[in-house]
C-alpha positions as CSV (number, residue, x, y, z in Angstrom):
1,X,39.6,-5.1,-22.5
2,X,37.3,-2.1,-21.6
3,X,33.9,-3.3,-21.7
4,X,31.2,-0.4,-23.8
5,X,28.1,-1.8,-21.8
6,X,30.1,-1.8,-18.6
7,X,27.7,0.9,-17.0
8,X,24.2,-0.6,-18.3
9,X,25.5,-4.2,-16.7
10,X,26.0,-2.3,-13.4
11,X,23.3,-0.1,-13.5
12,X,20.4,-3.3,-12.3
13,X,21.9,-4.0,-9.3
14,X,22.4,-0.9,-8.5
15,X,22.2,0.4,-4.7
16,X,19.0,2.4,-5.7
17,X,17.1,-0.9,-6.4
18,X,17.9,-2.5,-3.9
19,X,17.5,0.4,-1.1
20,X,13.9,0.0,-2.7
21,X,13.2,-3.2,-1.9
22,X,14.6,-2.8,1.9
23,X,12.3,0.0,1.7
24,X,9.0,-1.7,1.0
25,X,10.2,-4.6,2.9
26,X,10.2,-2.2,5.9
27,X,6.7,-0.6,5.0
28,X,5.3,-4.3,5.3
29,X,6.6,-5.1,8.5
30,X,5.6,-1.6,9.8
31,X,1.7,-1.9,8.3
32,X,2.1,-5.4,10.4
33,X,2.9,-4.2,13.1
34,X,0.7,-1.2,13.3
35,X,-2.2,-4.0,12.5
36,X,-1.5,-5.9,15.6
37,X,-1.0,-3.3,18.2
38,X,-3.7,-0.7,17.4
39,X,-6.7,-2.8,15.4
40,X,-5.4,-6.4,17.0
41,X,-5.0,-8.0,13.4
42,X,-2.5,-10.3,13.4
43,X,-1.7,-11.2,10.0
44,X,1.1,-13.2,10.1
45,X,-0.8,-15.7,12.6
46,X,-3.7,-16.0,10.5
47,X,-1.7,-17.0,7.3
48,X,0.9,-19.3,9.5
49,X,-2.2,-21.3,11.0
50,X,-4.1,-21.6,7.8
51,X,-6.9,-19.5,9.3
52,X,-7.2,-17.2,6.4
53,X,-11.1,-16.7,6.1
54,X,-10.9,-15.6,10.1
55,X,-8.8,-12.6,8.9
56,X,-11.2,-12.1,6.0
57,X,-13.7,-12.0,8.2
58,X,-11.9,-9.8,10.9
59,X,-10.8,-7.2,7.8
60,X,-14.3,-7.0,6.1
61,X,-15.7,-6.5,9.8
62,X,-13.0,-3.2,10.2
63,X,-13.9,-1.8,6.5
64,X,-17.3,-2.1,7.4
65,X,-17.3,-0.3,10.6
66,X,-15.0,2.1,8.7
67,X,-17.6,2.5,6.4
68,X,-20.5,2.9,8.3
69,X,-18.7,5.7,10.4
70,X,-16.5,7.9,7.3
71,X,-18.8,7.0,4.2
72,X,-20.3,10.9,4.2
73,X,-16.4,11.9,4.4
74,X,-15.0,9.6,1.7
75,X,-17.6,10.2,-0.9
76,X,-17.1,14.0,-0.2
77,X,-13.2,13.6,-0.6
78,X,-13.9,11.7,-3.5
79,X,-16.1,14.1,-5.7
80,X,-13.7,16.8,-4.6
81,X,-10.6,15.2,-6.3
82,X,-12.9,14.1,-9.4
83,X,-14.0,17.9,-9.8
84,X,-10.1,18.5,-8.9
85,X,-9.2,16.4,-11.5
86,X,-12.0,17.1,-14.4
87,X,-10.8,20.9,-13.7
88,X,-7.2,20.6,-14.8
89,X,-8.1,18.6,-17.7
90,X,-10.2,21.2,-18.9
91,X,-7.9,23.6,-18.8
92,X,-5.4,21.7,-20.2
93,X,-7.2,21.6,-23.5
């Protein structure tokens, strides 16, 4: 017999959904990838050898030299989207 919920059955396994997932799979592997080759983080070595507070170390290390260099930058970029932001609430009242 013809089944009413036949579309909202079919609709979470959708292609969509799992295109998705593919999708952020891919982004992972890429962000890997691009963290070995240009910054020499390898990720997946760190976790596989249990050396997991080397790569904490390694990672604070990067942010911090990130830091040191962009901080005027960042905070810059920052109050510009708050102000961006606080703007088009305001005149959305």
């Amino acid at each position: 017999m013809f089944n009413p919920n036949f579309k909202k059955n079919r609709i979470g396994n959708s292609p969509k959904k799992k295109a998705g997932f593919i999708q952020i799979i891919l982004i992972v592997i890429i962000a890997l990838v691009l963290l070995k080759y240009l910054y020499d983080v390898d990720v997946v070595d760190f976790l596989t050898k249990g050396r997991f507070k080397e790569f904490l170390d390694q990672f604070y290390s990067l942010g911090s030299k990130g830091w040191q260099k962009y901080s005027d930058t960042l905070i810059k970029v920052w109050k510009y989207i708050f102000e961006f932001v606080k703007n088009i609430f305001g005149k959305l009242k």
